[in-house]
C-alpha positions in Angstrom: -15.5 7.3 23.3 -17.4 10.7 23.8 -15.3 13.9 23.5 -15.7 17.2 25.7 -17.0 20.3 23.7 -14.3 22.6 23.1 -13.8 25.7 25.1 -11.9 28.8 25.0 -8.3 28.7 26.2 -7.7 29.3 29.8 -3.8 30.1 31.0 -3.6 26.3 32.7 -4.9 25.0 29.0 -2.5 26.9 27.3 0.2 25.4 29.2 -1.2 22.1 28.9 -1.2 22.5 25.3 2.5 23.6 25.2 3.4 20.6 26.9 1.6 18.0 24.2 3.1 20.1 21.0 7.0 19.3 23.2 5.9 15.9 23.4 4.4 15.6 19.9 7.5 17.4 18.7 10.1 14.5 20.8 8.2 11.9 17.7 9.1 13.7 14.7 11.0 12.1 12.4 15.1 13.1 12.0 16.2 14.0 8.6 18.7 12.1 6.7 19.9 13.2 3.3 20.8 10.7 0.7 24.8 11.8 1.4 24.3 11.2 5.1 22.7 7.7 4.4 25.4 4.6 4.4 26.9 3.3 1.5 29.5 1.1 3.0 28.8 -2.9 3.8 28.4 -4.1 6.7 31.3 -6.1 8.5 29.1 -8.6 10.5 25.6 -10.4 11.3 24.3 -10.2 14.2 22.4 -13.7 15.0 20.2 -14.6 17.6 19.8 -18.5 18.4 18.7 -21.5 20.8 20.7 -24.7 21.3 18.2 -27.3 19.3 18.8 -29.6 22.5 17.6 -27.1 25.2 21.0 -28.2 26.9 22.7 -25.1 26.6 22.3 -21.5 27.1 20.4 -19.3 24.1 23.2 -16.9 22.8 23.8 -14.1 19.9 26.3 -15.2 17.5 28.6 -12.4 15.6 29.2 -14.3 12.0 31.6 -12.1 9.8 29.9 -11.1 6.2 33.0 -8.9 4.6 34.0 -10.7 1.6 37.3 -9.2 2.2 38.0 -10.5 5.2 40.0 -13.2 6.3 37.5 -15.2 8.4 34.2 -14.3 6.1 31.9 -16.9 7.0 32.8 -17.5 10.0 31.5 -17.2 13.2 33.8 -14.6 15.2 32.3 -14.2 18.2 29.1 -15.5 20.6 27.3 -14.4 24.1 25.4 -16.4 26.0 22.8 -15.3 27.9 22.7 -17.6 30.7 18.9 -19.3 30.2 18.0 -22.2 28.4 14.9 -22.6 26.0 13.4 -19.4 25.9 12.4 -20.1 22.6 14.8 -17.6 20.8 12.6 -15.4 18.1 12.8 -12.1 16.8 15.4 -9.3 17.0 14.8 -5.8 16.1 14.4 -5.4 12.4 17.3 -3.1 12.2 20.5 -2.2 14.3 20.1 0.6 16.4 22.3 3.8 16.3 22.9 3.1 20.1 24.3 -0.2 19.4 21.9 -1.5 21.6 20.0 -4.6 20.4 17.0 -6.5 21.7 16.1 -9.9 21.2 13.5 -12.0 22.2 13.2 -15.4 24.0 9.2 -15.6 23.3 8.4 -18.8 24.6 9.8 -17.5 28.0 8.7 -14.6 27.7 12.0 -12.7 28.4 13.8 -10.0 26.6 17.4 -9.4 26.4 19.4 -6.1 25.2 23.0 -6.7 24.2 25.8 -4.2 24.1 26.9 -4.7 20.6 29.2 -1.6 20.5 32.2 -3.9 20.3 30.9 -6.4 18.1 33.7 -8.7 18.9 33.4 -8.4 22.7 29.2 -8.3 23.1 27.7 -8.2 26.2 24.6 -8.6 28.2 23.2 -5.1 29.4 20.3 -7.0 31.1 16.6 -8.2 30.7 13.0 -8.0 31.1 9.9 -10.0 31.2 6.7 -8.8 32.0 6.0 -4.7 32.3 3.1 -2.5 33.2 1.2 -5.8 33.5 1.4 -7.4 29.9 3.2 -10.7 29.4 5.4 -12.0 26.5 6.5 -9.2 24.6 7.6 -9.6 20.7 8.8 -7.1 18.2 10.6 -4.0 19.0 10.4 -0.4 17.4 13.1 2.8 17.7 11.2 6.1 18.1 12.6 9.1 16.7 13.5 10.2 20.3 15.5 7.1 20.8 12.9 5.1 22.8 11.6 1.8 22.1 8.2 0.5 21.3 7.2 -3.1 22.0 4.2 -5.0 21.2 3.1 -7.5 24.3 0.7 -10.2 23.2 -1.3 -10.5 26.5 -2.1 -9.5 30.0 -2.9 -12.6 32.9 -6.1 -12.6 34.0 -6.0 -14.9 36.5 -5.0 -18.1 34.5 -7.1 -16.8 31.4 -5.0 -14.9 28.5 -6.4 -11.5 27.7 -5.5 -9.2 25.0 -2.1 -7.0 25.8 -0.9 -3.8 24.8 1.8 -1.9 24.2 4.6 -0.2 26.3 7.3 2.5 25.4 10.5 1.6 27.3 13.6 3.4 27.5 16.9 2.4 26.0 17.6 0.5 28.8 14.5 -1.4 29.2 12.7 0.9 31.9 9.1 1.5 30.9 7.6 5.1 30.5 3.7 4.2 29.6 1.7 1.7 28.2 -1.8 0.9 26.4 -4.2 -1.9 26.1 -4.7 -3.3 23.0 -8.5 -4.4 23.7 -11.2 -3.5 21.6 -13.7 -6.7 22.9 -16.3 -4.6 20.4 -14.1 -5.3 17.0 -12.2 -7.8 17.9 -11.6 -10.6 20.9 -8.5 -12.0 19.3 -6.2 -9.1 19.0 -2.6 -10.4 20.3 -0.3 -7.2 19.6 2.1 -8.8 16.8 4.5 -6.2 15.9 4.2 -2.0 15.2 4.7 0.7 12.5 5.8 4.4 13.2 4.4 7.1 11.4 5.8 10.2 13.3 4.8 12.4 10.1 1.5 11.9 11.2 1.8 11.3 14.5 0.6 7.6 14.2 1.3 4.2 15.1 -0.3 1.2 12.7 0.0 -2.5 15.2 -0.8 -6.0 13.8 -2.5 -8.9 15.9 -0.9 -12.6 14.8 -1.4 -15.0 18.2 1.8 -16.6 18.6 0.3 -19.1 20.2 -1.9 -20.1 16.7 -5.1 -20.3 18.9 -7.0 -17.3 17.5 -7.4 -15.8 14.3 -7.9 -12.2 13.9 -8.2 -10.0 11.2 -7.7 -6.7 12.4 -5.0 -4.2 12.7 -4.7 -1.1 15.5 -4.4 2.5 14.7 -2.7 4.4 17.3 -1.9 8.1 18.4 1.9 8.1 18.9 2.0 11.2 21.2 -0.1 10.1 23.5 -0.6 6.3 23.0 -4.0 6.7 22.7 -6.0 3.4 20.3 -8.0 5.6 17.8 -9.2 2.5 15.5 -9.5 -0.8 15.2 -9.9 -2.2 11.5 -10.7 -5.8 10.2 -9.2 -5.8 6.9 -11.6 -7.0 3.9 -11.3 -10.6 2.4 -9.5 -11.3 -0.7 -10.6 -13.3 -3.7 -9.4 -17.0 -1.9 -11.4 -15.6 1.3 -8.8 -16.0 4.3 -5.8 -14.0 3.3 -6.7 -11.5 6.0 -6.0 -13.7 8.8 -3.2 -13.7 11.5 -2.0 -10.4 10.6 1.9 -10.1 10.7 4.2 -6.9 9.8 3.2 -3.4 9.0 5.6 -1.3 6.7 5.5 2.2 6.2 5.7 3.7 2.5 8.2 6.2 1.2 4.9 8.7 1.6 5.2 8.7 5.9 1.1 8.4 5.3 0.1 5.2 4.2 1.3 1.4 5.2 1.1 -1.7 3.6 0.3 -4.9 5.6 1.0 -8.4 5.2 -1.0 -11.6 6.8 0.6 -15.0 7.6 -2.0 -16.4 5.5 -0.8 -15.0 2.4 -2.5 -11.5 1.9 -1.3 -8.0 0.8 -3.5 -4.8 2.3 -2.3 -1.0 1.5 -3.9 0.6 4.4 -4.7 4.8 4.2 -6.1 7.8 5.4 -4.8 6.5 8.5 -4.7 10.6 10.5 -8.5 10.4 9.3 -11.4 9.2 11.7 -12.2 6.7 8.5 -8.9 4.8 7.7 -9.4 2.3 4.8 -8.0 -1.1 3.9 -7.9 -2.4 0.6 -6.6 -6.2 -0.8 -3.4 -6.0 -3.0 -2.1 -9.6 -3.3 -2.1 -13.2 -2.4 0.0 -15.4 -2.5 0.5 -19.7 -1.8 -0.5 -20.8 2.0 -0.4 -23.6 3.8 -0.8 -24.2 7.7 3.2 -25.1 8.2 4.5 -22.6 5.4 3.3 -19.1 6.1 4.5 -16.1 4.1 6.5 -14.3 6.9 9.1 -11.3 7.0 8.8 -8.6 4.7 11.6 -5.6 3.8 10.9 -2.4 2.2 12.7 0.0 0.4 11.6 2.8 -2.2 9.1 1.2 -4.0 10.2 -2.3 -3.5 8.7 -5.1 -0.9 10.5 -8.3 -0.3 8.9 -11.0 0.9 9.3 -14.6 2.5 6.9 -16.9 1.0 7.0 -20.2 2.5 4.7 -22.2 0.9 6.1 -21.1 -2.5 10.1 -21.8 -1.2 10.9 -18.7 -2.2 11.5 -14.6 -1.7 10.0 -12.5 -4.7 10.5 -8.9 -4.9 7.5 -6.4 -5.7 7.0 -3.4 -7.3 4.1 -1.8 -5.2 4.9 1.8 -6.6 1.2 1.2 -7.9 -0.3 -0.1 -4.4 -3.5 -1.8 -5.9 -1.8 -3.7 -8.4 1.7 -4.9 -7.0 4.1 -6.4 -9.8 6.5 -9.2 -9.4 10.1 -8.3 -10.7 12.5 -10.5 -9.0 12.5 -14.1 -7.6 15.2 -16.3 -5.7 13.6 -20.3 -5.4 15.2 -22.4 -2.9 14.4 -26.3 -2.6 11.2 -28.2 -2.0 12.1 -29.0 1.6 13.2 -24.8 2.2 11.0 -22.9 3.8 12.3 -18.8 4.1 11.0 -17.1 6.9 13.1 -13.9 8.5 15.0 -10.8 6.4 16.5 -7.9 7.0 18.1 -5.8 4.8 21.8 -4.2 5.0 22.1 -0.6 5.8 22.9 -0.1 2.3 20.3 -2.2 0.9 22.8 -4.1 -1.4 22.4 -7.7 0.4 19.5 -9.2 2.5 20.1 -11.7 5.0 17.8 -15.0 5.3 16.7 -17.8 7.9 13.5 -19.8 7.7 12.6 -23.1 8.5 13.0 -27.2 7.8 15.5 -27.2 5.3 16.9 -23.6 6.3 16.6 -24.5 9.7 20.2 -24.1 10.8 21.0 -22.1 8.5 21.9 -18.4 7.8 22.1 -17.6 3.8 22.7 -14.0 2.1 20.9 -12.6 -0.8 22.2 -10.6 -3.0 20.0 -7.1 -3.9 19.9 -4.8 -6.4 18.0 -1.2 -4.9 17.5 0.3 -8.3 16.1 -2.9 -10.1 14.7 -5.0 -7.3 16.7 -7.7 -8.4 17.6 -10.7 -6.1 20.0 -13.8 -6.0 21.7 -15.8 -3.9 25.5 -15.3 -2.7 27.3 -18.0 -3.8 30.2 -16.3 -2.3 28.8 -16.3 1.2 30.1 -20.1 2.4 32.5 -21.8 4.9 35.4 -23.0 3.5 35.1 -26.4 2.2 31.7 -26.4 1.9 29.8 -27.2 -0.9 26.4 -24.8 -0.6 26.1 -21.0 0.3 25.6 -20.0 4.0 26.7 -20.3 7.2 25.9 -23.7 9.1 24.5 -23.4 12.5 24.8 -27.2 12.9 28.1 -27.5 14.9 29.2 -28.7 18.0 31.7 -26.0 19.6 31.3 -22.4 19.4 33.5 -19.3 20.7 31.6 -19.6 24.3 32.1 -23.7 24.3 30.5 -26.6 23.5 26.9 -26.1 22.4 26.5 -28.2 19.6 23.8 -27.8 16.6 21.9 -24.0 17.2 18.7 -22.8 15.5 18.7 -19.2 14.3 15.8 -17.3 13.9 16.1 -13.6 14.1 18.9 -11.5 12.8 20.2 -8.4 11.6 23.2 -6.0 10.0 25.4 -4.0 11.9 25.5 -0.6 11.4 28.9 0.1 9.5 31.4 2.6 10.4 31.3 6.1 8.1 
């Protein structure tokens, strides 16, 4: 895209440039200091799920995770959200301030945002499907000025599938702008996947997995967060196997606010920088076991450490990438041969990380314990229903708080915030 020469400042530019440094300014980051930060646990997990039968509405179910509390383990609440099979995937990655959270019911292609203010009395605060003309979105983002960010894989043409975009919403789900994705000249397969936010530099860093499995690209989207504007469009490099870079999945931002690191479905590590510079660079840290059913998934990120879902390997390792280019494993939980660990998110104060995956783990919702100074992971043996004779919390029942539902499949989920 060609540029206009530069010109001396008239009174209208001069007001127009006022108004981008208020917007710009609307996207810098808030200011936490380590006292301010959370130390307390959280009280519940929030968990979103689908009926396995596709008899039954999808709903979010409140399980209780104090270990002092009398029902620990145990499901304490549900909402259902009044449709059936919409495929129940990802929730935000973290509970908002707001106590507002999104989930998403991809294969329908609807979103819902529920009130979880009152965690024992949830409720729906409505939904949304397609916006500004893109279909299906996915992962959600919180903006420093409250908003939310959300990838949409595609835009209808007709009955063909185009590449989509993404679209700033409002708390309550009312869009404010949007962007295409497309970059036909890089990169036909780009499905917006999910999105990092680097207010610091005023950037935004997007993946491009297709859920749908169809189409395999390599690239991920660098982004002008003030004005939504797609600067670059990278295909990241191959690494020694050859096809780690494919179906690119969740971008991370490091402690720095300047660099990310990316990983692929397919089993690859990229530390992405000089992404506020017209040549942002991609470089290979790490692969890891793949296999077409058992992708590495959901990562988490704290100081210096990235945890990570690898399915093909049954297991979640923790790395030390305080050295991007040569990432060191110091912490592994294995789970069985039939296990394959897919989504995590970490407690507000980072001392337990919550898991779901796949055959095995299915129907079922297991905490990790985690140690933020060593990296160190195991399993919570203490996290079980009573009676039963492994960790977790079964989603293989026939009754629930909203009625009979019978066995559920969770997939994304998350930690309340908990009370100073």
């Amino acid at each position: 895209m060609s540029h206009p020469r530069r010109a001396p400042l008239t009174a209208l530019a001069v007001v127009l440039l006022a108004s981008a440094l208020a917007l710009k300014s609307q996207y810098q980051p808030a200011v936490v200091s380590a006292a301010a930060r959370p130390h307390t646990s959280s009280h519940y997990v929030f968990a979103w799920a689908g009926d396995s039968a596709q008899k039954a509405s999808d709903f979010l179910a409140v399980i209780d995770v104090d270990p002092k509390s009398p029902r620990y383990a145990s499901v304490v609440a549900t909402l259902p959200v009044g449709e059936i099979g919409t495929g129940p995937h990802h929730t935000e990655h973290l509970m908002s301030p707001g106590g507002v959270l999104y989930v998403n019911g991809f294969r329908a292609g609807r979103t819902f945002m529920i009130d979880l203010k009152d965690p024992l009395h949830p409720k729906l605060n409505g939904a949304f499907g397609d916006l500004e003309g893109y279909s299906h979105p996915h992962s959600f983002v919180r903006l420093p000025n409250g908003n939310v960010m959300a990838t949409f894989q595609m835009r209808m043409d007709g009955n063909h599938e185009t590449t989509g975009g993404l679209v700033e919403l409002r708390p309550d789900g009312t869009p404010i702008r949007s962007a295409s994705a497309a970059d036909a000249a890089v990169d036909t397969a780009v499905r917006p996947y999910s999105v990092a936010i680097l207010p610091k530099i005023d950037r935004m860093v997007s993946t491009a997995m297709d859920m749908h499995g169809t189409l395999y690209s390599r690239a991920i989207q660098i982004w002008r967060l003030s004005d939504l504007h797609l600067l670059h469009t990278v295909l990241l490099p191959p690494g020694p196997r050859g096809d780690e870079n494919s179906w690119t999945a969740e971008p991370r931002v490091m402690p720095d606010g300047r660099t990310v690191v990316v990983n692929t479905f397919h089993c690859g590590m990229y530390h992405v920088s000089g992404i506020e510079t017209k040549h942002p660079a991609a470089h290979w840290m790490r692969s890891s076991e793949w296999q077409e059913d058992q992708l590495c998934a959901i990562p988490v990120t704290t100081g210096h450490f990235w945890v990570q879902t690898l399915g093909a390997e049954h297991a979640v390792i923790t790395l030390d990438i305080s050295d991007p280019l040569h990432p060191r494993e110091v912490s592994r939980v294995s789970f069985g041969p039939n296990d394959v660990p897919h989504w995590i998110a970490l407690e507000p104060n980072e001392h337990r990380i919550l898991l779901t995956g796949y055959a095995g783990l299915t129907t079922r919702l297991m905490l990790l314990d985690f140690n933020p100074e060593t990296g160190a992971l195991a399993v919570d043996s203490t996290f079980k229903e009573p009676g039963a004779s492994v960790p977790g919390f079964s989603f293989a029942r026939s009754t629930w708080p909203h009625g009979v539902s019978g066995t559920a499949i969770p997939h994304g989920a998350v930690f309340n915030l908990p009370a100073e």
